[in-house]
N, C-alpha and C positions, 0 to 999 in steps of 0.2 A: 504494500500500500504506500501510496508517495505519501510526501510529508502534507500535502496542498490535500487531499482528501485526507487526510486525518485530522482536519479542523469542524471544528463548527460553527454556529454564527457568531455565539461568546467568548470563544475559546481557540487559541491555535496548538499544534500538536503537539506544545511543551507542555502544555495546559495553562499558561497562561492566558488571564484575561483581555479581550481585546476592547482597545482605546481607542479616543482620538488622539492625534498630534497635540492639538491646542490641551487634550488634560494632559496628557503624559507632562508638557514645557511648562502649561501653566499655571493648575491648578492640584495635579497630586500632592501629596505632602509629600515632602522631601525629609531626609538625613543626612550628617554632614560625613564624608570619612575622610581618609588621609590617602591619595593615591597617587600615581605616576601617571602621565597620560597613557604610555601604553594602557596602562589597568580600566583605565579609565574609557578606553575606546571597545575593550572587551564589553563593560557593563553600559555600552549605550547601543552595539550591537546586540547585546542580549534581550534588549527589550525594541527590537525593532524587524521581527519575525522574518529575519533574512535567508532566504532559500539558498542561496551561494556563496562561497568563497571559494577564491583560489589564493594559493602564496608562493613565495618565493624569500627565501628570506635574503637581506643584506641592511648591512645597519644602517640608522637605528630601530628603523622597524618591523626588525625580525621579530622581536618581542611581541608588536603588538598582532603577530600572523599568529606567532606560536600558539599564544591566547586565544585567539577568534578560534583555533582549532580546539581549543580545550571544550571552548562553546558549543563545539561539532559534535565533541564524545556523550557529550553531558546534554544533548540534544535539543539545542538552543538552536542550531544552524543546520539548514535540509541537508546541503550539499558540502564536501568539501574536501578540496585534493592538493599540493603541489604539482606547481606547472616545474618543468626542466630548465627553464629559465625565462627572465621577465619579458619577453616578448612572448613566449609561449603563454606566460601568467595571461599576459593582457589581449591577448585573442580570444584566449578560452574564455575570460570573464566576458568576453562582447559575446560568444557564444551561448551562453547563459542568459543574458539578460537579454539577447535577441528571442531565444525560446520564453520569456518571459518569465524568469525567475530575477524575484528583488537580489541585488549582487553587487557585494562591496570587496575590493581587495586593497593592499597597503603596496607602498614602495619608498624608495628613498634615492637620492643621487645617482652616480653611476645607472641602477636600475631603471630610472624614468628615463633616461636617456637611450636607453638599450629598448627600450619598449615604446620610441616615439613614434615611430610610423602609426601605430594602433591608433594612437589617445584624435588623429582628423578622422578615422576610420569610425572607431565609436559615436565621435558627432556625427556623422555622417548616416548613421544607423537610427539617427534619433532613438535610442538607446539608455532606459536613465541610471546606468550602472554607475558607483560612487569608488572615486579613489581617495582613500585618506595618503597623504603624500607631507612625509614626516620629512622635512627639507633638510640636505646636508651638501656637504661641500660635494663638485663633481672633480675629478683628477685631475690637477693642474699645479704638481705632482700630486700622487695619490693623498689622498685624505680621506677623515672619515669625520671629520669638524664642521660642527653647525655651519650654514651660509643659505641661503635662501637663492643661488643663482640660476636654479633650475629652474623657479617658476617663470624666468621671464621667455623662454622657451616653451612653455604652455600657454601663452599667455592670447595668442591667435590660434588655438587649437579648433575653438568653435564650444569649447566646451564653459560651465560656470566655474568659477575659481572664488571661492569663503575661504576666510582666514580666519585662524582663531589666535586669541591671545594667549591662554589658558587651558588649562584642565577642564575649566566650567565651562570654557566656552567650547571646548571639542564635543564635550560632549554632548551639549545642546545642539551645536551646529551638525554634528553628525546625524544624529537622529532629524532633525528640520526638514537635513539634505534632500532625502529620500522624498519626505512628503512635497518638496517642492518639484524637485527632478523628476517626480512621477505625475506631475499635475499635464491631463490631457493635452492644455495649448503652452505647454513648454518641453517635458521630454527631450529633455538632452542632458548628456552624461554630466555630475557635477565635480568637482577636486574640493575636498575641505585640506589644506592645507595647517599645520601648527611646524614650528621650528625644532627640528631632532636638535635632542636630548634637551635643550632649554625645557623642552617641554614633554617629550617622549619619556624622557627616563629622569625628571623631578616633581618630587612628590607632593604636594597642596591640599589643601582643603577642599573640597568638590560638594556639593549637596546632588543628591541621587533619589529619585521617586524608589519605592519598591519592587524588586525585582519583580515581583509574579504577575504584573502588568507587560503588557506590550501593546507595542502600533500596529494596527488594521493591517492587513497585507495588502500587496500591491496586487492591483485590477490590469493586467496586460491587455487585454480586450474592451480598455478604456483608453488604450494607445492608438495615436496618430496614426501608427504605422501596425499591420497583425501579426502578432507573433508568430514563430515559425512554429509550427505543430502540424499534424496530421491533414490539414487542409493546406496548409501554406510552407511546403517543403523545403531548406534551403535553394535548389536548383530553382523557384518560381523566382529569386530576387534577380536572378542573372537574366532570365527571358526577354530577347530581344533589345540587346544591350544597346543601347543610347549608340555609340559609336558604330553599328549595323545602319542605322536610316542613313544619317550623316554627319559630318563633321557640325554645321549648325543647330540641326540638333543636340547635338554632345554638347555644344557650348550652350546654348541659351538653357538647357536643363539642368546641369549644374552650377551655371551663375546661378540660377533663379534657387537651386538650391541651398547655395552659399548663402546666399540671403536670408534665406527664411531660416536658417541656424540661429544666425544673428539674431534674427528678429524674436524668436523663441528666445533665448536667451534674457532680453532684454521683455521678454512677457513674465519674466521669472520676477520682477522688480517688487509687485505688489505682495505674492507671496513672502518672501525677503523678508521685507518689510515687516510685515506681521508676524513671521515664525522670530527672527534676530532685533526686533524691536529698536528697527531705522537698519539703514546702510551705514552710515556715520553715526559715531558717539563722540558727541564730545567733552573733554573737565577741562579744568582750570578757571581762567577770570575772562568771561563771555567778551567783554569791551577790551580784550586785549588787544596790543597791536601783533604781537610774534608771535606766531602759530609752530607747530612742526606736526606733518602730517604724515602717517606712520600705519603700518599694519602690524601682526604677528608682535614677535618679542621687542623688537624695538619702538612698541606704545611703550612697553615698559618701564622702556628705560626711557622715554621721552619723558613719562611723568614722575620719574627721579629728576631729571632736568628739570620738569615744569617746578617742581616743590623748590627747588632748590635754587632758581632764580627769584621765586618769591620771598624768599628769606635775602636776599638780596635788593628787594623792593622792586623788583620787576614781573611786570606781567604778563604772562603768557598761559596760553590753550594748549590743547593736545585734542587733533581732529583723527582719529583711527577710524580706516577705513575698513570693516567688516567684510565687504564685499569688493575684489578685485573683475570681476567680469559676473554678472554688468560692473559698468564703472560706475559711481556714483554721481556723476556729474555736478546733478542740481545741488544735491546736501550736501557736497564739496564746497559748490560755489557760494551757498546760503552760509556755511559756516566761515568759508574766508571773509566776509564783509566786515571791511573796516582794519580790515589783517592786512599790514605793509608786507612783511616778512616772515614766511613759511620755510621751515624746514626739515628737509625730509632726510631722517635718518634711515641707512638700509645694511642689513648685513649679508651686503654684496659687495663687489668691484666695479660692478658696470652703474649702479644706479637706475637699475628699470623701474623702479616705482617712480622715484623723480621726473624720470623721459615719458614716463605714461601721463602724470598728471600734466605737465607743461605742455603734450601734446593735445591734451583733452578738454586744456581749460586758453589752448594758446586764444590772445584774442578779446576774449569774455570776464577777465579779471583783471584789477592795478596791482595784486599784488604780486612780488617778487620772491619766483621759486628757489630754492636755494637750495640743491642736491647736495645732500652731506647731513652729516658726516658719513661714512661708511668705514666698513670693517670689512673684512672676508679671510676664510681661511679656519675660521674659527673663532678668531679674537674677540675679545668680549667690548663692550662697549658704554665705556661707566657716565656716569651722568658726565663727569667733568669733562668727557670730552666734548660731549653734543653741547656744553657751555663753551668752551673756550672760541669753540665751531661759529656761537651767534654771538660772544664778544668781540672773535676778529674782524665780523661781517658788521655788526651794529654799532659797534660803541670802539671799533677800531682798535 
């Protein structure tokens, strides 16, 4: 008996009870524990009735495979296998969630790179299989040190890209993922991103609903596109391949496809919105002039800066951006008002979050982006530096 007929209308075949999104995020009663995100990305698939995984491991988020697999034995998870390696991992997860089972797998550096070709392939599947992508240095020499520079190679996949700060937020934004990514006029694969080991492998405080709940399972036959089953064979998606009529053909039907990625994508805004409560968050002092706009672990450290200027008698914000694709455009722009000097701390080399927002906002704001400080490599990035960064630039 599959795992999908052994549920009932109240019940999935852990026997947990089934929710909605909105109680599981916001009105369960919660508990607090002490965990590591890995642990922590275990206990928010456990409650989000996932028929698949596959893994690969390479660090840091071999940990959080190893776990999801535990979830398999202890029969939290339908499906679940190692791929022979991460390009293998990421065909067979679009294989899955093309057959219309809910499917989340992990990766990290090196490994997203090795499995690029997939991640336009899944968009292109309308597909809403979920990658948590535990970000680490790629080899330039080998590393195995936090750096975030892989996302900016995902960054026009077609796919959504959420960022978490935290623990608390992995695990809310992991579970959101799914209900967004599987909402009929969007369906398209999404990336929750958090920073390896800043946050994979350190331990926090988390508030967690009770296990024996779980989210609704996903509806495939509530998909844009049919999944492949008994009626809809692999071989039906290849018939009469676009490139057989003609070359104009072949173009004008995947431009038009390219587009309507996008545009899905950016249908995902409203949902967003209501599961992550805004695209943008922002603290500090609202009338400030100096902002720094930031995602992932460097809010963090932004708001050791922000405090720390304020003891100083200066005031500044801190604008993190929760959602990377869609871009935030408007609450970017609502939030700079009145902001001279924005700075975007990143822990890369190249500054893609910086060239994103400059690109995004060129035009439509007075204030002045200021890419920096940055790190890479792994280095860490202490308040004093992202200070010294808007002393040299403001106050000379």
């Amino acid at each position: 008996m599959s795992k999908r007929t052994d549920m009932t209308d109240t019940h999935n075949w852990s026997g947990q009870k089934l929710v909605s999104t909105d109680y599981m995020l916001f009105e369960a009663p919660r508990t607090k524990h002490f965990m590591t995100g890995s642990e922590v990305l275990k206990e928010a698939v456990k409650r989000c009735t996932v028929d698949a995984s596959v893994s690969y491991p390479i660090t840091p988020q071999s940990e959080a495979a190893h776990l999801i697999g535990e979830l398999w034995a202890e029969g939290y998870v339908g499906v679940y296998f190692r791929g022979e390696n991460e390009f293998g991992v990421m065909s067979e997860v679009a294989g899955c969630s093309m057959a219309g089972a809910r499917t989340i797998t992990t990766t990290s550096g090196p490994g997203t790179l090795r499995a690029m070709e997939n991640f336009a392939m899944w968009s292109g599947t309308r597909a809403p299989m979920q990658l948590v992508l535990m970000a680490r240095g790629i080899n330039s020499p080998l590393t195995i040190q936090p750096d975030n520079l892989e996302v900016f190679y995902l960054l026009e996949s077609g796919m959504m890209i959420w960022y978490a700060e935290n623990v608390q937020e992995l695990f809310d934004m992991s579970i959101a993922a799914f209900t967004v990514a599987e909402k009929p006029d969007v369906h398209v694969p999404i990336v929750t991103v958090v920073d390896g080991f800043f946050v994979s492998h350190t331990r926090e405080a988390v508030e967690l609903p009770d296990d024996d709940i779980a989210i609704e399972p996903y509806d495939p036959y509530a998909s844009p596109l049919p999944p492949i089953d008994s009626e809809m064979p692999p071989g039906r998606f290849l018939r009469d391949p676009f490139v057989m009529k003609s070359n104009y053909i072949s173009y004008a039907a995947h431009a038009s496809w390219q587009f309507e990625i996008r545009s899905a994508v950016e249908r995902s805004v409203p949902y967003a919105k209501h599961f992550l409560n805004g695209l943008v968050h922002v603290s500090g002092d609202e009338d400030a002039e100096l902002a720094f706009v930031a995602c992932g672990t460097a809010s963090q450290q932004a708001k050791e800066a922000q405090r720390e200027l304020t003891k100083l008698g200066i005031k500044s914000k801190v604008i993190k951006l929760r959602t990377i694709r869609p871009f935030p455009e408007a609450e970017l722009l609502e939030a700079l008002q009145g902001v001279k000097h924005a700075f975007v701390p990143e822990f890369n080399v190249v500054g893609w979050l910086a060239n994103d927002v400059k690109a995004k906002l060129y035009g439509k704001c007075d204030t002045e982006i200021i890419g920096g400080p940055r790190v890479g490599g792994g280095m860490s990035m202490p308040a004093e530096a992202i200070i010294a960064e808007v002393m040299e630039k403001v106050n000379g």
